[in-house]
C-alpha positions in Angstrom: -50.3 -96.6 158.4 -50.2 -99.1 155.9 -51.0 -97.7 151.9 -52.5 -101.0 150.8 -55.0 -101.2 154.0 -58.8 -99.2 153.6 -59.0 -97.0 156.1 -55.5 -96.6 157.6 -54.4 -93.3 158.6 -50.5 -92.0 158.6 -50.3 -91.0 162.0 -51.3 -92.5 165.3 -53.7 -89.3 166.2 -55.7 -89.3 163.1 -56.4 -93.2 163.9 -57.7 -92.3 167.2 -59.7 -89.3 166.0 -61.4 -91.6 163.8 -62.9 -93.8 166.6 -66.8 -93.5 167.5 -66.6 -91.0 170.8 -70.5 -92.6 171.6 -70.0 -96.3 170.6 -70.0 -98.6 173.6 -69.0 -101.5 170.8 -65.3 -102.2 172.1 -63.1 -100.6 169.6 -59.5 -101.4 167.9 -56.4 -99.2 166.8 -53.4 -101.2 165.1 -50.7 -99.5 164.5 -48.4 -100.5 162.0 -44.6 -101.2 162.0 -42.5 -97.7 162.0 -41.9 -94.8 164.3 -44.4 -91.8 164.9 -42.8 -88.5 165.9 -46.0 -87.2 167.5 -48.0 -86.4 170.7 -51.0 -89.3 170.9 -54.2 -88.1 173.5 -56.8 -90.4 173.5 -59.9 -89.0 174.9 -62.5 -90.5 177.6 -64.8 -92.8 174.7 -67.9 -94.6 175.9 -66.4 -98.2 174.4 -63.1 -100.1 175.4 -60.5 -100.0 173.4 -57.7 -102.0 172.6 -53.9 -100.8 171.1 -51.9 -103.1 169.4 -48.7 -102.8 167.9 -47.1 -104.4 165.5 -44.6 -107.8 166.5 -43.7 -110.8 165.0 -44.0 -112.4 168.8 -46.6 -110.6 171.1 -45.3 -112.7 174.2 -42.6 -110.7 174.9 -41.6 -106.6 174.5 -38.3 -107.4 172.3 -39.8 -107.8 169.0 -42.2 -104.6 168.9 -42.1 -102.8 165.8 -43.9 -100.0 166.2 -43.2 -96.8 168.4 -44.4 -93.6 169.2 -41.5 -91.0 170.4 -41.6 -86.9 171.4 -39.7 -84.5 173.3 -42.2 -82.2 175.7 -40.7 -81.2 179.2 -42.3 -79.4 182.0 -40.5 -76.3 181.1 -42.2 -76.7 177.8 -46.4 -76.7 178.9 -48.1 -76.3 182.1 -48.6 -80.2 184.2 -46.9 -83.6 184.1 -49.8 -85.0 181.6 -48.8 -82.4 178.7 -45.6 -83.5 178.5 -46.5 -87.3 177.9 -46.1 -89.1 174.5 -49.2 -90.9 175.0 -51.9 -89.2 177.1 -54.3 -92.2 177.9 -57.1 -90.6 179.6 -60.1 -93.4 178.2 -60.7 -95.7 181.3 -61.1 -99.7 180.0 -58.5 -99.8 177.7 -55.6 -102.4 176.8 -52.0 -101.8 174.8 -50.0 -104.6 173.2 -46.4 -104.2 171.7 -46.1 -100.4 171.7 -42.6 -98.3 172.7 -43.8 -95.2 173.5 -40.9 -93.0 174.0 -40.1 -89.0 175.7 -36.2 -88.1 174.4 -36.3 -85.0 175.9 -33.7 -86.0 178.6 -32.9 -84.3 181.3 -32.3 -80.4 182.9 -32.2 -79.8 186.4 -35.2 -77.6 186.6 -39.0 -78.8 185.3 -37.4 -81.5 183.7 -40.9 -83.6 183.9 -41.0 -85.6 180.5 -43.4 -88.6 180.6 -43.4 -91.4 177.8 -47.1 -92.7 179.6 -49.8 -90.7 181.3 -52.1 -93.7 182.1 -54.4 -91.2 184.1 -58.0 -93.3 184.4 -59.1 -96.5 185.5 -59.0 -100.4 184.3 -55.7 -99.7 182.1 -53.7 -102.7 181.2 -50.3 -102.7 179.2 -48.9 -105.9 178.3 -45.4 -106.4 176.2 -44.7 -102.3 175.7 -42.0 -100.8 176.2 -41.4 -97.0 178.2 -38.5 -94.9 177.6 -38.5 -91.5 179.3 -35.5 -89.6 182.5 -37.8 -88.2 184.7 -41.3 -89.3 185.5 -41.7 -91.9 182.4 -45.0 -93.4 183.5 -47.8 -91.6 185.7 -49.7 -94.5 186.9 -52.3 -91.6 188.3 -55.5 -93.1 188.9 -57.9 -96.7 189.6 -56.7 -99.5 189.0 -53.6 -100.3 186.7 -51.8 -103.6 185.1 -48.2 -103.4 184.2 -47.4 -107.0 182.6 -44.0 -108.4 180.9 -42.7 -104.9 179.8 -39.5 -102.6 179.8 -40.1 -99.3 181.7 -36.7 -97.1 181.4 -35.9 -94.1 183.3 -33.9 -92.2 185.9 -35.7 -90.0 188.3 -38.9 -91.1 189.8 -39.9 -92.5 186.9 -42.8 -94.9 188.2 -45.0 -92.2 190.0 -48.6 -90.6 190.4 -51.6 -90.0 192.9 -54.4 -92.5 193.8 -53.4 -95.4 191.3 -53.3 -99.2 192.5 -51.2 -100.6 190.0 -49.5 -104.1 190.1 -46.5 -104.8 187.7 -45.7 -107.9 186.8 -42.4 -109.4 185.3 -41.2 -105.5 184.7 -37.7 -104.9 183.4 -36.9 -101.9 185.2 -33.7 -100.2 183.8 -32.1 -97.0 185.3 -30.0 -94.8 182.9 -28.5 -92.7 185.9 -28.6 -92.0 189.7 -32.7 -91.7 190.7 -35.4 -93.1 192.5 -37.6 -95.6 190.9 -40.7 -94.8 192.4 -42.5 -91.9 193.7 -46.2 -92.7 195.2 -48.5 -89.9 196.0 -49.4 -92.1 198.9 -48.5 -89.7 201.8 -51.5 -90.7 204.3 -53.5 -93.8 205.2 -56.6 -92.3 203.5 -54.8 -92.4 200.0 -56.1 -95.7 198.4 -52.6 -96.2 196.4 -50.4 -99.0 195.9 -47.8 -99.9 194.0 -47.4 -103.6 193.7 -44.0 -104.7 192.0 -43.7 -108.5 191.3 -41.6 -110.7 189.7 -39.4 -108.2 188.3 -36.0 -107.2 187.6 -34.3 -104.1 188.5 -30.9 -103.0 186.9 -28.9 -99.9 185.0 -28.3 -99.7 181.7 -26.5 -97.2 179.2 -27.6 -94.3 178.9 
């Protein structure tokens, strides 16, 4: 939130509760520089919608400003989408320049703790960043663009059901011994792929 800005709001959440549910006028939420300690869900809304974080160069994921970090595990609440920092359950939607963070870590049991839970259709993310151990982004459902951005992890940590999701020029750094991916994709009827292209892969400290 920004003081000197009508009709800001000082956390992410209130800023999406205060978009028109029945509106089918596209709809934005900025978020300003800082760091939000704070579970966002953004609800199915009859509009698209697009996020956008703060950066000084919105060509690149290095110079975002503005992140949104929590802790949930599995062990903590009852699925995979509870435990994510962002729940992004509004199909047509776009984010810019957002970290979005889970620094719960990791225990060997329902251990679960995603950063994304992109679970509907026509999401795009361009220039964000996605820091999580296990299972950071649930690319679940439709179709999915992944586009010049940092997705961090260690155990499965690109993963979900039905989604066809391309990533494009992906930094993809490990932080320990894990799989990357994890497709639901376990028959010839499932309609999921996961497209990685142009992208690095690599470790990094944890």
């Amino acid at each position: 939130a920004d003081p000197f800005t009508p009709g800001s709001f000082p956390t992410v959440q209130e800023g999406v509760n205060a978009l028109s549910p029945s509106t089918t006028t596209p709809q934005v939420l900025f978020i300003y520089p800082g760091t939000y300690v704070e579970q966002v869900y953004i609800p199915a809304l009859k509009s698209n919608l697009t996020v956008q974080g703060w950066t000084p160069d919105a060509r690149s994921y290095e110079g975002n400003a503005a992140t949104i970090t929590f802790n949930l595990a599995l062990l903590n609440v009852s699925n995979d989408d509870e435990t994510a920092t962002v729940r992004q359950w509004n199909p047509n939607t776009k984010f810019y320049n957002l970290n979005i963070a889970n620094t719960f870590g990791h225990v060997s049991t329902n251990g679960q703790n995603l950063a994304l839970s992109a679970h509907t259709t026509n999401q795009g993310y361009y220039g964000v960043q996605l820091w999580g151990y296990q299972d950071t982004l649930l690319a679940n459902t439709g179709n999915q663009l992944y586009a010049k951005s940092l997705i961090v992890g260690a155990i499965d940590f690109i993963f979900g059901q039905t989604a066809t999701a391309w990533l494009d020029n992906i930094d993809i750094r490990t932080i320990a011994t894990g799989c990357v991916t994890a497709s639901g994709r376990a028959s010839a009827t499932n309609p999921s792929w996961y497209v990685i292209n142009n992208s690095t892969v690599d470790g990094i400290n944890s």
